[in-house]
N, CA, C and O atoms as a Tripos MOL2 file, in Angstrom:
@<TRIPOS>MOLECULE
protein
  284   283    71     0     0
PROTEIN
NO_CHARGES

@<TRIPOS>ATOM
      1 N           6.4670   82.5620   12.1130 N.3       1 UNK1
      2 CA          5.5120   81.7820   11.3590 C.3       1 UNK1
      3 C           6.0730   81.6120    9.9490 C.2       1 UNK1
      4 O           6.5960   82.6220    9.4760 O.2       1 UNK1
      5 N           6.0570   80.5770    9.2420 N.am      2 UNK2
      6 CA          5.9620   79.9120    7.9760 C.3       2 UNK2
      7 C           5.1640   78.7950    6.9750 C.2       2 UNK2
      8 O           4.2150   78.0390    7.1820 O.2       2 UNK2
      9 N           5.8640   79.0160    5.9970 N.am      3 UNK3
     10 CA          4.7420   78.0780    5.4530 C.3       3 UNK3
     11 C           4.9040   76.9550    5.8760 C.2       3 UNK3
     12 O           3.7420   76.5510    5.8800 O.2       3 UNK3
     13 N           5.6310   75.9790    6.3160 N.am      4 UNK4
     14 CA          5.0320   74.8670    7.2460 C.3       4 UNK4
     15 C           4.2670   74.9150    8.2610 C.2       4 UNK4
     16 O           3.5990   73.9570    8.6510 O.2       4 UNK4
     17 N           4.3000   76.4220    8.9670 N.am      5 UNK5
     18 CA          3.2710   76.2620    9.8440 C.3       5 UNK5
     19 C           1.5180   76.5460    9.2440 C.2       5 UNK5
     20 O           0.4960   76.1820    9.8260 O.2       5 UNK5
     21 N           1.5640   76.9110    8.6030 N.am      6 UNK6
     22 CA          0.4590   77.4530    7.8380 C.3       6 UNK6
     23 C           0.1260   75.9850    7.3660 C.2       6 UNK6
     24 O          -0.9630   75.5060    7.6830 O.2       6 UNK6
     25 N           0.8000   75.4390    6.8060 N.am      7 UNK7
     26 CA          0.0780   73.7780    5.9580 C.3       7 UNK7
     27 C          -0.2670   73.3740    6.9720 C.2       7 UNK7
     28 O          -1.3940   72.8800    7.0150 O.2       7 UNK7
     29 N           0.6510   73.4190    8.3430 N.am      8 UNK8
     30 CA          0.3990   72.4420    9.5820 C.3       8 UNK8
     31 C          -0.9020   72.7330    9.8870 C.2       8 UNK8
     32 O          -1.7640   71.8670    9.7360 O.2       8 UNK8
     33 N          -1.2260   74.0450   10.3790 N.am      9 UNK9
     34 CA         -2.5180   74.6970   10.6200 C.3       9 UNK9
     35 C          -3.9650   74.4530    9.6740 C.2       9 UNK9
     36 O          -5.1160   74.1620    9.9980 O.2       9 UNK9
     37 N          -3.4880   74.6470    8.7220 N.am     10 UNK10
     38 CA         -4.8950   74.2750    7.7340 C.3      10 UNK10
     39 C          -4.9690   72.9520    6.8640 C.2      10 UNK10
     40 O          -5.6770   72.7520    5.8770 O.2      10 UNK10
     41 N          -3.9850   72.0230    7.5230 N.am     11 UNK11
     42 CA         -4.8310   70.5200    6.8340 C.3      11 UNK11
     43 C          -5.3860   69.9250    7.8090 C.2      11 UNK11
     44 O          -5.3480   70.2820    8.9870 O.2      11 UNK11
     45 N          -5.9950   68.8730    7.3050 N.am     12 UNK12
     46 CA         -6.8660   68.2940    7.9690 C.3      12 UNK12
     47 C          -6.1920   67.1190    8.8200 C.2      12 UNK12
     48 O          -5.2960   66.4210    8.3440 O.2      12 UNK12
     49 N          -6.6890   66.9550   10.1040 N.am     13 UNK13
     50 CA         -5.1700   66.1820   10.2690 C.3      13 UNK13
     51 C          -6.4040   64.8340   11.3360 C.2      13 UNK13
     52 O          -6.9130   65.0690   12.4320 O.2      13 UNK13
     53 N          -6.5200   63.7600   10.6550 N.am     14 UNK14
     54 CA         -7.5040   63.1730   11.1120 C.3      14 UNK14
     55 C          -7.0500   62.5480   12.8010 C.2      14 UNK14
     56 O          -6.2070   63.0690   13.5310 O.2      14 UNK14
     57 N          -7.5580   61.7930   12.9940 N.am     15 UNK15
     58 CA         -7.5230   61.7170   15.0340 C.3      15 UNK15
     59 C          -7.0170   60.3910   15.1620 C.2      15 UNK15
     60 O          -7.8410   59.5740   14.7490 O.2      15 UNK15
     61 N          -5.7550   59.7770   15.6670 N.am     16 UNK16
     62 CA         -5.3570   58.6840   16.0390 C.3      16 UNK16
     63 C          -6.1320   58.2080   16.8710 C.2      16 UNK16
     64 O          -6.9560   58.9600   17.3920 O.2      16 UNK16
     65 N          -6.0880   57.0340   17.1720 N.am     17 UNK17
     66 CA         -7.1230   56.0340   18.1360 C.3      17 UNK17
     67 C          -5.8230   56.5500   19.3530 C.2      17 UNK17
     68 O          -6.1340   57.7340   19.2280 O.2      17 UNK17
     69 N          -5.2050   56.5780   19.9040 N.am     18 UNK18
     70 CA         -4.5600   57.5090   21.1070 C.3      18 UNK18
     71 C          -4.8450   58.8310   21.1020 C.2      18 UNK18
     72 O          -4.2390   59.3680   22.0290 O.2      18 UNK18
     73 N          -5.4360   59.5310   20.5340 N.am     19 UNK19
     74 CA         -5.8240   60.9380   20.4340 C.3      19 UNK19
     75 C          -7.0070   61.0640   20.6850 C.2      19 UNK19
     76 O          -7.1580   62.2210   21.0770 O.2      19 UNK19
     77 N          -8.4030   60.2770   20.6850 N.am     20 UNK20
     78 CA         -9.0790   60.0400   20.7030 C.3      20 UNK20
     79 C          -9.6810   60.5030   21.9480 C.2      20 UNK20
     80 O         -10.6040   61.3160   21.9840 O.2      20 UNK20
     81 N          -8.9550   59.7850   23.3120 N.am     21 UNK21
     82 CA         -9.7070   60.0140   24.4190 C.3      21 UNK21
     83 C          -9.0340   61.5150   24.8510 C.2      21 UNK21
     84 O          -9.7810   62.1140   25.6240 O.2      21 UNK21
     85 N          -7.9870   62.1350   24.5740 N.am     22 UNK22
     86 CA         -7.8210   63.1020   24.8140 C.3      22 UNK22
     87 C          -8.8020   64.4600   24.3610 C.2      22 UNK22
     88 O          -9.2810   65.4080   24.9820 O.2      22 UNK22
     89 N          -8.8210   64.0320   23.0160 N.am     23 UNK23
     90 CA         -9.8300   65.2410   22.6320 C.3      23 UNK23
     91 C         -11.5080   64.7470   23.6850 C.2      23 UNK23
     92 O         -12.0170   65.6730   24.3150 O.2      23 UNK23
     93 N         -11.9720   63.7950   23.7420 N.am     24 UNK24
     94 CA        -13.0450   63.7140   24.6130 C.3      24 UNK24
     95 C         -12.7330   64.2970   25.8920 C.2      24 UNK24
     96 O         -13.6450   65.0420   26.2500 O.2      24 UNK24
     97 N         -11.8050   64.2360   26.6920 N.am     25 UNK25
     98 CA        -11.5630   64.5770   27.6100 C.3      25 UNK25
     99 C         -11.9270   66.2160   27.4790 C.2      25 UNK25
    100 O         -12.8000   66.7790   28.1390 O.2      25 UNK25
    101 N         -11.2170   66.7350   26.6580 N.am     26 UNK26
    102 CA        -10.8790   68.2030   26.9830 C.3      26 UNK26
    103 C         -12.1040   68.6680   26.8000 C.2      26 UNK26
    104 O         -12.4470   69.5460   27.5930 O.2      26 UNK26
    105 N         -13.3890   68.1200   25.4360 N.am     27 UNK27
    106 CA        -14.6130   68.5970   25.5030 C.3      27 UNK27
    107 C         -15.2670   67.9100   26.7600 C.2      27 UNK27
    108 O         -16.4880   68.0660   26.7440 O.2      27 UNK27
    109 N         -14.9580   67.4270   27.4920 N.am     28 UNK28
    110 CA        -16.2720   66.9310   28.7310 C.3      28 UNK28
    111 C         -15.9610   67.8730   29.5680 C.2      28 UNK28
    112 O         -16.8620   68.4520   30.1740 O.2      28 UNK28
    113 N         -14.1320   68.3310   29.8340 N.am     29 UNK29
    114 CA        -14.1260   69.6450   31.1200 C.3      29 UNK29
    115 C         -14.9640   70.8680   30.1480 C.2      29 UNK29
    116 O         -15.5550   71.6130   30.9290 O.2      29 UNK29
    117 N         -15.0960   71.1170   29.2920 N.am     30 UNK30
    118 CA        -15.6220   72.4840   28.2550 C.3      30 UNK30
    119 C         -16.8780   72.1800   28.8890 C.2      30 UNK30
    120 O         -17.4430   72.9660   29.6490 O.2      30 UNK30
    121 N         -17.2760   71.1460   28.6070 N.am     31 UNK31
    122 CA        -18.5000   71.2900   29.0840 C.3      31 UNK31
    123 C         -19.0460   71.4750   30.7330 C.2      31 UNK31
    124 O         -20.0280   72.0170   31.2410 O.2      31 UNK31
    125 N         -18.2750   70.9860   31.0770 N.am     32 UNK32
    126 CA        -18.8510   71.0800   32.6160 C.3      32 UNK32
    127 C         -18.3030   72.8460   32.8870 C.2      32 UNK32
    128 O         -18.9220   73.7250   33.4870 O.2      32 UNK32
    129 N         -17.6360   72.8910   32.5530 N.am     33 UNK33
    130 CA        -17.2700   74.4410   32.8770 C.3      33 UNK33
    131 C         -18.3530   75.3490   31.9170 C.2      33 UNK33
    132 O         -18.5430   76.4580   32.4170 O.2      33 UNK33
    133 N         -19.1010   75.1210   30.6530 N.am     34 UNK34
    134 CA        -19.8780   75.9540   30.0880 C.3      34 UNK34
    135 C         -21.3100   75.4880   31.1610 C.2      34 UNK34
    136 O         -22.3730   76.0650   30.9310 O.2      34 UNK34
    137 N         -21.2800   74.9130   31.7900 N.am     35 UNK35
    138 CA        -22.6060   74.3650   32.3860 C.3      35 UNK35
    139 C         -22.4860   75.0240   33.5960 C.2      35 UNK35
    140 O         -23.3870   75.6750   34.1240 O.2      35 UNK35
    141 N         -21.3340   74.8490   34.0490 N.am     36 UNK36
    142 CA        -21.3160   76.3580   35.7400 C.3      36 UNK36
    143 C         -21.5400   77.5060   35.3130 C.2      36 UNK36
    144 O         -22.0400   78.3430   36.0650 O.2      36 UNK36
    145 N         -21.2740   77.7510   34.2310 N.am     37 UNK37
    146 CA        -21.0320   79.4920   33.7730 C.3      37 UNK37
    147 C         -22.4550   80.1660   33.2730 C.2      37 UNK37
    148 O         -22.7640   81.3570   33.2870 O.2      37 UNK37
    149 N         -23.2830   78.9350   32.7910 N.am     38 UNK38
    150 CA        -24.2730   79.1770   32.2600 C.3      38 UNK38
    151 C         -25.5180   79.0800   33.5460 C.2      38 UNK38
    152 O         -26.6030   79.6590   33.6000 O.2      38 UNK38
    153 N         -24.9630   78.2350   34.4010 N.am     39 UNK39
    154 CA        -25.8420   77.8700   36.3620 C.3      39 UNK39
    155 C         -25.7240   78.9380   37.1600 C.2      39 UNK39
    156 O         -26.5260   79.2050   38.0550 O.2      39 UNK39
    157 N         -24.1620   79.9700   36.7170 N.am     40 UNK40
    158 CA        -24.1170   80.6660   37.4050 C.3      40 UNK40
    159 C         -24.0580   82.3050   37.3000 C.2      40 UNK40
    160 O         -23.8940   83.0230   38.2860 O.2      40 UNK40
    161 N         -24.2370   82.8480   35.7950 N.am     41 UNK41
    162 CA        -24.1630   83.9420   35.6290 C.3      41 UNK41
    163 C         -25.1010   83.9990   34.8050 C.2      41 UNK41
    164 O         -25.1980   83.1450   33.9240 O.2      41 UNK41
    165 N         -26.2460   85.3250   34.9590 N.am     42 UNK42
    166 CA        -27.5340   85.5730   34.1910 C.3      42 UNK42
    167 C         -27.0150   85.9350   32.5570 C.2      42 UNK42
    168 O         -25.9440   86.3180   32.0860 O.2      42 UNK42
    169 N         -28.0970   85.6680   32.0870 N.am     43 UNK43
    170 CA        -28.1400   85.7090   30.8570 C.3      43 UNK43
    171 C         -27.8660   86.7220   30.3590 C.2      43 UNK43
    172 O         -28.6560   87.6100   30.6780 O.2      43 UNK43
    173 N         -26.7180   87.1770   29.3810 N.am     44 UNK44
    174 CA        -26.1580   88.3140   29.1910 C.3      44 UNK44
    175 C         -25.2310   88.0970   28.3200 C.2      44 UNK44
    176 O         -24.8510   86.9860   27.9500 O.2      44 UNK44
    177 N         -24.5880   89.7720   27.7410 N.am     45 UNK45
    178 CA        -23.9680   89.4630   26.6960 C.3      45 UNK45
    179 C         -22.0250   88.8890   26.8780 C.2      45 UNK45
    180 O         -21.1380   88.5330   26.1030 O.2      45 UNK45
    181 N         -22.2020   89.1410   28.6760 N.am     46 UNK46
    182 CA        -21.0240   88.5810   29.2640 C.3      46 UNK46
    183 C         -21.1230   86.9680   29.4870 C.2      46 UNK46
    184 O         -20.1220   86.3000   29.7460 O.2      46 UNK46
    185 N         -22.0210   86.5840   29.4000 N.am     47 UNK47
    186 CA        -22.5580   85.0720   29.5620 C.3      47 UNK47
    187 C         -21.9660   84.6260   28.0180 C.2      47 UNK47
    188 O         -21.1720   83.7000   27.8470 O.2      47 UNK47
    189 N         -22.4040   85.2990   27.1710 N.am     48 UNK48
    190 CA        -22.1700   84.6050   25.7530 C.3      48 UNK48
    191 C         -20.7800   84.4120   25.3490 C.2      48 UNK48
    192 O         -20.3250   83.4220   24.7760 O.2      48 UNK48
    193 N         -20.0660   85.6150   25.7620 N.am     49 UNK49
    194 CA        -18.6480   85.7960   25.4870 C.3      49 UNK49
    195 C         -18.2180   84.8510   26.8930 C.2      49 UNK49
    196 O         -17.0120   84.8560   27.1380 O.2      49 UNK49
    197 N         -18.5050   84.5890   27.1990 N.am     50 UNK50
    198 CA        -17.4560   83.2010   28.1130 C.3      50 UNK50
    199 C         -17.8540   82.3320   27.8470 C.2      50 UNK50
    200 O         -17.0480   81.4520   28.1500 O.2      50 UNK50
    201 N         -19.1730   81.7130   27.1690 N.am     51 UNK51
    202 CA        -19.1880   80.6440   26.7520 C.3      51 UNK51
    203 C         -18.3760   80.2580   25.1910 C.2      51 UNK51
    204 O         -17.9770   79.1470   24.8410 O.2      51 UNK51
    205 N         -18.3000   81.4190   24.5060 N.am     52 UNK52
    206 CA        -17.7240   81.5010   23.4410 C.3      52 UNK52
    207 C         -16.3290   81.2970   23.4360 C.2      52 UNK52
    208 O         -15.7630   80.6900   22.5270 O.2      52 UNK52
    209 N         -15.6720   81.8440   24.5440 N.am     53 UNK53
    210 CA        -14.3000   81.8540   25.0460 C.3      53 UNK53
    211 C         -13.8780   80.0790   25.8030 C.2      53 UNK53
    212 O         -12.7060   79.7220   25.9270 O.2      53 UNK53
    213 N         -14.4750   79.6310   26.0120 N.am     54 UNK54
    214 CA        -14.7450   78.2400   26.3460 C.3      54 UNK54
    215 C         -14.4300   77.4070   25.3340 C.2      54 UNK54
    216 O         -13.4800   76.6250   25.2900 O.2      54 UNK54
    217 N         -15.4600   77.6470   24.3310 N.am     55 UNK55
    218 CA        -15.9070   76.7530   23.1690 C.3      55 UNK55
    219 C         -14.5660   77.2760   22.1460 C.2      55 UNK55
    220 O         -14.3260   76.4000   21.3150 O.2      55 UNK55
    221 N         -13.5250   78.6480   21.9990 N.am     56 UNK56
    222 CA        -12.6040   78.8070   21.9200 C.3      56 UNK56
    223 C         -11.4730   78.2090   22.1550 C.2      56 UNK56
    224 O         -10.7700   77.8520   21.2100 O.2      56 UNK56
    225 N         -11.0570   77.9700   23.6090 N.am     57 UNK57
    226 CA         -9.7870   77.1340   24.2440 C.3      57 UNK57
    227 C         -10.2900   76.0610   24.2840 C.2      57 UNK57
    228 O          -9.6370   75.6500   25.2430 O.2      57 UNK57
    229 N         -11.0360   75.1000   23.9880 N.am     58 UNK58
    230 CA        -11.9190   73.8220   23.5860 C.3      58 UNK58
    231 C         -10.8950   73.7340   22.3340 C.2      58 UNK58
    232 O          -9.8390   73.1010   22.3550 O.2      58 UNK58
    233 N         -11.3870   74.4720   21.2530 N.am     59 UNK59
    234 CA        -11.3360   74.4180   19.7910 C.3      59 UNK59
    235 C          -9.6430   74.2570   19.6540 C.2      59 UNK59
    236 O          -9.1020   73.2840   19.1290 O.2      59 UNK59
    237 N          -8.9960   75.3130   20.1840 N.am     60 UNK60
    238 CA         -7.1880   75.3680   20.2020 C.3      60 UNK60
    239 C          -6.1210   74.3330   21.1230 C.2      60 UNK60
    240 O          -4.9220   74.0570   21.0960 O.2      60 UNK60
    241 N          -7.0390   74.0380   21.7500 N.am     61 UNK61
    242 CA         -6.5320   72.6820   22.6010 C.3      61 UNK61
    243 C          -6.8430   71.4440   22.1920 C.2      61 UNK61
    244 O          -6.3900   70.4400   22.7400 O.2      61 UNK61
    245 N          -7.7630   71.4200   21.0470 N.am     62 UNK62
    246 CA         -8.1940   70.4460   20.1890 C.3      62 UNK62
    247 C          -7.1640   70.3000   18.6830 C.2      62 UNK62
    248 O          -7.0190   69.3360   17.9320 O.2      62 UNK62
    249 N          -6.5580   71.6940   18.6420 N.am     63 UNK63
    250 CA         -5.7200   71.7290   17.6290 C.3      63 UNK63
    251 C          -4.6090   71.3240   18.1130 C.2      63 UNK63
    252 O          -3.9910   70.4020   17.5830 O.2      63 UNK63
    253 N          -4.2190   71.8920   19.0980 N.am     64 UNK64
    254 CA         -2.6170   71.6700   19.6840 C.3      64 UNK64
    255 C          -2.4070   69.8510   19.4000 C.2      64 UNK64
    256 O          -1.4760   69.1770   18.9610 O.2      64 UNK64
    257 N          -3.2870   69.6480   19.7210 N.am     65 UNK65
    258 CA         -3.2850   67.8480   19.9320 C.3      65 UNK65
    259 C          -3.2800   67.3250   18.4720 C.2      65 UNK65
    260 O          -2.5330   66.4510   18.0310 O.2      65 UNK65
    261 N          -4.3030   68.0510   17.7500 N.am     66 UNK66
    262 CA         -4.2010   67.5640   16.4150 C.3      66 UNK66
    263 C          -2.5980   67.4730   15.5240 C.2      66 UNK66
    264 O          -1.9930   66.5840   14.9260 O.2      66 UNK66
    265 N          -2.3000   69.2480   15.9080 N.am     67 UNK67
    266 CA         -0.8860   69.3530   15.1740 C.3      67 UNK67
    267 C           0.3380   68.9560   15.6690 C.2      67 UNK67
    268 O           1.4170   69.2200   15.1370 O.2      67 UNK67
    269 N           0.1420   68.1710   16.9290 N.am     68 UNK68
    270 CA          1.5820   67.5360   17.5400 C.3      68 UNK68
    271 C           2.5790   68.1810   17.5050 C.2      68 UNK68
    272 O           3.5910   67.6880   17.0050 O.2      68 UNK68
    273 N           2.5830   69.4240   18.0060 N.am     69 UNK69
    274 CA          3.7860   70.3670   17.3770 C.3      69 UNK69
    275 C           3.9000   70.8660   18.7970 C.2      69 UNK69
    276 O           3.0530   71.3710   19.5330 O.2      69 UNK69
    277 N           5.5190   70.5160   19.0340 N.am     70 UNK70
    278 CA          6.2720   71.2160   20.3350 C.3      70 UNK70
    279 C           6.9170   72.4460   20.5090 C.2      70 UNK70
    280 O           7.9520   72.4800   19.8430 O.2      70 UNK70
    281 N           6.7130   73.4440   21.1310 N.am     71 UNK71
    282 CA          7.4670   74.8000   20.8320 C.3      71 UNK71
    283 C           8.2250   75.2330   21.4900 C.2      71 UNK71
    284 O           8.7690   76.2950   21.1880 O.2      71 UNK71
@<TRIPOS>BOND
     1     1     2 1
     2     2     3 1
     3     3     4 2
     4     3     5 am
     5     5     6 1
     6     6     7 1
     7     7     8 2
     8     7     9 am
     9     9    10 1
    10    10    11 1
    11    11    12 2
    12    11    13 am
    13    13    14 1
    14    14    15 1
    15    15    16 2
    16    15    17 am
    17    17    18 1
    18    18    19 1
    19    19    20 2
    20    19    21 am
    21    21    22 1
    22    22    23 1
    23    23    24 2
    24    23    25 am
    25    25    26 1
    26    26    27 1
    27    27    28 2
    28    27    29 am
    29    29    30 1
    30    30    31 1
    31    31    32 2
    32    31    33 am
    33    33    34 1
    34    34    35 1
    35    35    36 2
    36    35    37 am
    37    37    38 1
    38    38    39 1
    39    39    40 2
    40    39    41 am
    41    41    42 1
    42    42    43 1
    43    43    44 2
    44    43    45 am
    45    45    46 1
    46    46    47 1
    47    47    48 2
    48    47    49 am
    49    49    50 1
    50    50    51 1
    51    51    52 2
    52    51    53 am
    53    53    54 1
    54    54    55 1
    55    55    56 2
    56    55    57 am
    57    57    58 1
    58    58    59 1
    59    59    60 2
    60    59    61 am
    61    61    62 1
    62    62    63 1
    63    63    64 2
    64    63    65 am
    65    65    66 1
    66    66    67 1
    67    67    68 2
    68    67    69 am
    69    69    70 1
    70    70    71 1
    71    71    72 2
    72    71    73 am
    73    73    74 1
    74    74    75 1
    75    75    76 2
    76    75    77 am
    77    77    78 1
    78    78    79 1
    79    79    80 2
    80    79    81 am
    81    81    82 1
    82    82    83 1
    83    83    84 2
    84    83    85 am
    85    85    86 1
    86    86    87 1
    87    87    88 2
    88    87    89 am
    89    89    90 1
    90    90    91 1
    91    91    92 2
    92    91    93 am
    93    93    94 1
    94    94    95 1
    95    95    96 2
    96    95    97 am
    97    97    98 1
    98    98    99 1
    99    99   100 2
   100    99   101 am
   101   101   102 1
   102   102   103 1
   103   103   104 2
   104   103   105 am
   105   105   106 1
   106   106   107 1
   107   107   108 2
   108   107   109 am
   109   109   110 1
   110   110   111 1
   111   111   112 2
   112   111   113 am
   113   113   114 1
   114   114   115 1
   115   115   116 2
   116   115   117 am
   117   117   118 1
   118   118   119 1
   119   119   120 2
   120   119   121 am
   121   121   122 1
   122   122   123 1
   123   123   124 2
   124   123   125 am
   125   125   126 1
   126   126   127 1
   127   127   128 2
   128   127   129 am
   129   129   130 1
   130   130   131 1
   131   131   132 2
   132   131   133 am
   133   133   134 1
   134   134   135 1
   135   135   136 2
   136   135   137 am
   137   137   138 1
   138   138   139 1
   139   139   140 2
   140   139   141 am
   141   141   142 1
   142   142   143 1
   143   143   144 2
   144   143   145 am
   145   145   146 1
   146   146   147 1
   147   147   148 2
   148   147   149 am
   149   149   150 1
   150   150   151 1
   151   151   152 2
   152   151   153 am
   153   153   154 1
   154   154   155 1
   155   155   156 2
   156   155   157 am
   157   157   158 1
   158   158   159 1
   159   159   160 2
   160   159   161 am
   161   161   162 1
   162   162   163 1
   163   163   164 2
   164   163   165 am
   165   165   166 1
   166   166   167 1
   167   167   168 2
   168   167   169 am
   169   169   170 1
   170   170   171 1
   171   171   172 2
   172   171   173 am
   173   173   174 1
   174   174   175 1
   175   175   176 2
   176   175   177 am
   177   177   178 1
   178   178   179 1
   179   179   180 2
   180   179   181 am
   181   181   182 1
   182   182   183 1
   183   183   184 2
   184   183   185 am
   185   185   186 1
   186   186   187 1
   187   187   188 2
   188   187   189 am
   189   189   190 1
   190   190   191 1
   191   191   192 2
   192   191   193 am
   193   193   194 1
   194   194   195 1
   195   195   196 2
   196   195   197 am
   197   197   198 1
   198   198   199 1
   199   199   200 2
   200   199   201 am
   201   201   202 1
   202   202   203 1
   203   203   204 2
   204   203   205 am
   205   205   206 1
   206   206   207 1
   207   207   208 2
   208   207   209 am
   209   209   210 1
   210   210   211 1
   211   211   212 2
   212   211   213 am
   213   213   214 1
   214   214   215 1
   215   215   216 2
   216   215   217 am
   217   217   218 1
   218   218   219 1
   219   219   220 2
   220   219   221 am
   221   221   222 1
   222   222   223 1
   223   223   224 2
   224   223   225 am
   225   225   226 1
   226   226   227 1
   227   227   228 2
   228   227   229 am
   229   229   230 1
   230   230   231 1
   231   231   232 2
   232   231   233 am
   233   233   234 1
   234   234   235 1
   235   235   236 2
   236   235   237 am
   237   237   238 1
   238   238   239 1
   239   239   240 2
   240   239   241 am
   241   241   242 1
   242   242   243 1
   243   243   244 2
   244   243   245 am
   245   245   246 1
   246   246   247 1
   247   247   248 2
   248   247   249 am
   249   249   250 1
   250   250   251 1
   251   251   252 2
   252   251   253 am
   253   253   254 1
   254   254   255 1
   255   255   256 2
   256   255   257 am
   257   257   258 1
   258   258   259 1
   259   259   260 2
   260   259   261 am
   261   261   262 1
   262   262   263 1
   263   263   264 2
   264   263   265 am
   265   265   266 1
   266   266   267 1
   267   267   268 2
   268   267   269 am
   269   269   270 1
   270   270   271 1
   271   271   272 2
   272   271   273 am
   273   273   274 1
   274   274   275 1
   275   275   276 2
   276   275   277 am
   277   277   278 1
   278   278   279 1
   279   279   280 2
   280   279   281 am
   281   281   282 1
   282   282   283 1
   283   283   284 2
@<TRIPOS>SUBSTRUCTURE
     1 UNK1         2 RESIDUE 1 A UNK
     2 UNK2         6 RESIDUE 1 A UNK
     3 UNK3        10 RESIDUE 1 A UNK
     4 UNK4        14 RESIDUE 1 A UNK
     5 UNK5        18 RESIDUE 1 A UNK
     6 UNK6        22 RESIDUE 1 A UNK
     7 UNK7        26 RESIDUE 1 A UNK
     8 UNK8        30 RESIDUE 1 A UNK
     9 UNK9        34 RESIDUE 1 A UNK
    10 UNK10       38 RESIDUE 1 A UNK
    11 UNK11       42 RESIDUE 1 A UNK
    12 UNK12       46 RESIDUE 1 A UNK
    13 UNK13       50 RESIDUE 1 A UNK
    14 UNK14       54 RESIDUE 1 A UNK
    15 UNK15       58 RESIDUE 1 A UNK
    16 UNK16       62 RESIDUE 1 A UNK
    17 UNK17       66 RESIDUE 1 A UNK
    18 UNK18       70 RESIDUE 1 A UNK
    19 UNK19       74 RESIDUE 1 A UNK
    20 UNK20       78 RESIDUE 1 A UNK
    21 UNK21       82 RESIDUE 1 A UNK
    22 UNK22       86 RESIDUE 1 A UNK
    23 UNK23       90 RESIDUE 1 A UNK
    24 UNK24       94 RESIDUE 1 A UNK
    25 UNK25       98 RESIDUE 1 A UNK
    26 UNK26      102 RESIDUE 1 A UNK
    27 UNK27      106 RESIDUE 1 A UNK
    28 UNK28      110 RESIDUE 1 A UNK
    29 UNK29      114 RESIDUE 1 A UNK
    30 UNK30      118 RESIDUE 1 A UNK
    31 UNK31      122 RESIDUE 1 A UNK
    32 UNK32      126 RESIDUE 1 A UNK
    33 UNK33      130 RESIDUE 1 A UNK
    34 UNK34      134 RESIDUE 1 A UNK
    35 UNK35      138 RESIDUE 1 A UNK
    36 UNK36      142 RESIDUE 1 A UNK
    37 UNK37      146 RESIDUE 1 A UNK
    38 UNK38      150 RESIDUE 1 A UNK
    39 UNK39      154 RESIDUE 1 A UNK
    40 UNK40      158 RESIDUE 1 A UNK
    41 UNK41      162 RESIDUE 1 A UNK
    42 UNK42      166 RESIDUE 1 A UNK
    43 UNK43      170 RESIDUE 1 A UNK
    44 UNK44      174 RESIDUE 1 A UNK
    45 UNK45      178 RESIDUE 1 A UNK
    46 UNK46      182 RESIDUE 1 A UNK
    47 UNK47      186 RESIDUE 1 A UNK
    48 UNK48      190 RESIDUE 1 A UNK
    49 UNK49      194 RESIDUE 1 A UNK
    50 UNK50      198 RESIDUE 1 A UNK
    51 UNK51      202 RESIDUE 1 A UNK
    52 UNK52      206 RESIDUE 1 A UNK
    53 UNK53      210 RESIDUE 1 A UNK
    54 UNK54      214 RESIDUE 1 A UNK
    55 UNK55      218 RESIDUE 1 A UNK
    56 UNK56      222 RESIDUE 1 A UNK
    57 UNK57      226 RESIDUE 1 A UNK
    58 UNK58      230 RESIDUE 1 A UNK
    59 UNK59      234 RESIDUE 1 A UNK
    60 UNK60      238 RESIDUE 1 A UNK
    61 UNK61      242 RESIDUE 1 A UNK
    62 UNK62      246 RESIDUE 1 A UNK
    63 UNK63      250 RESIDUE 1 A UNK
    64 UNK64      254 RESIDUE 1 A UNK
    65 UNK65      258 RESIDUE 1 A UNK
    66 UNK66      262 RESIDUE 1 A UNK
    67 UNK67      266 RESIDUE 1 A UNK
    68 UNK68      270 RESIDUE 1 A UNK
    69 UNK69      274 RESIDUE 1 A UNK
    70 UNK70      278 RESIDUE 1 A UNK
    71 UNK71      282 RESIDUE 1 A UNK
């Protein structure tokens, strides 16, 4: 890690009109997968932490796309 990755990481990096349907995409599977998880496991504090963990790899797969960065 360096400081280019660090600027890369914390600016704001607004959404190309080709980027666009990707990030929709990845939140509509988040969602259908927080909607089984929530149909299918009782309410609990293991329920919260997978929906959280969801709304997590949502959030970093939303970045990956943002920061266009190949590794």
């Amino acid at each position: 890690m360096n400081r280019d990755d660090l600027i890369t990481w914390f600016t704001y990096h607004a959404p190309t009109p080709d980027q666009l349907p990707k990030y929709e995409a990845i939140r509509a599977a988040a969602l259908v997968f927080a909607e089984v998880v929530v149909q299918n496991t009782p309410p609990s504090a293991d329920q919260t932490v997978a929906i959280r963990k969801i709304r997590e790899a949502a959030m970093i797969a939303n970045a990956s796309i943002a920061c266009e960065r190949v590794e």
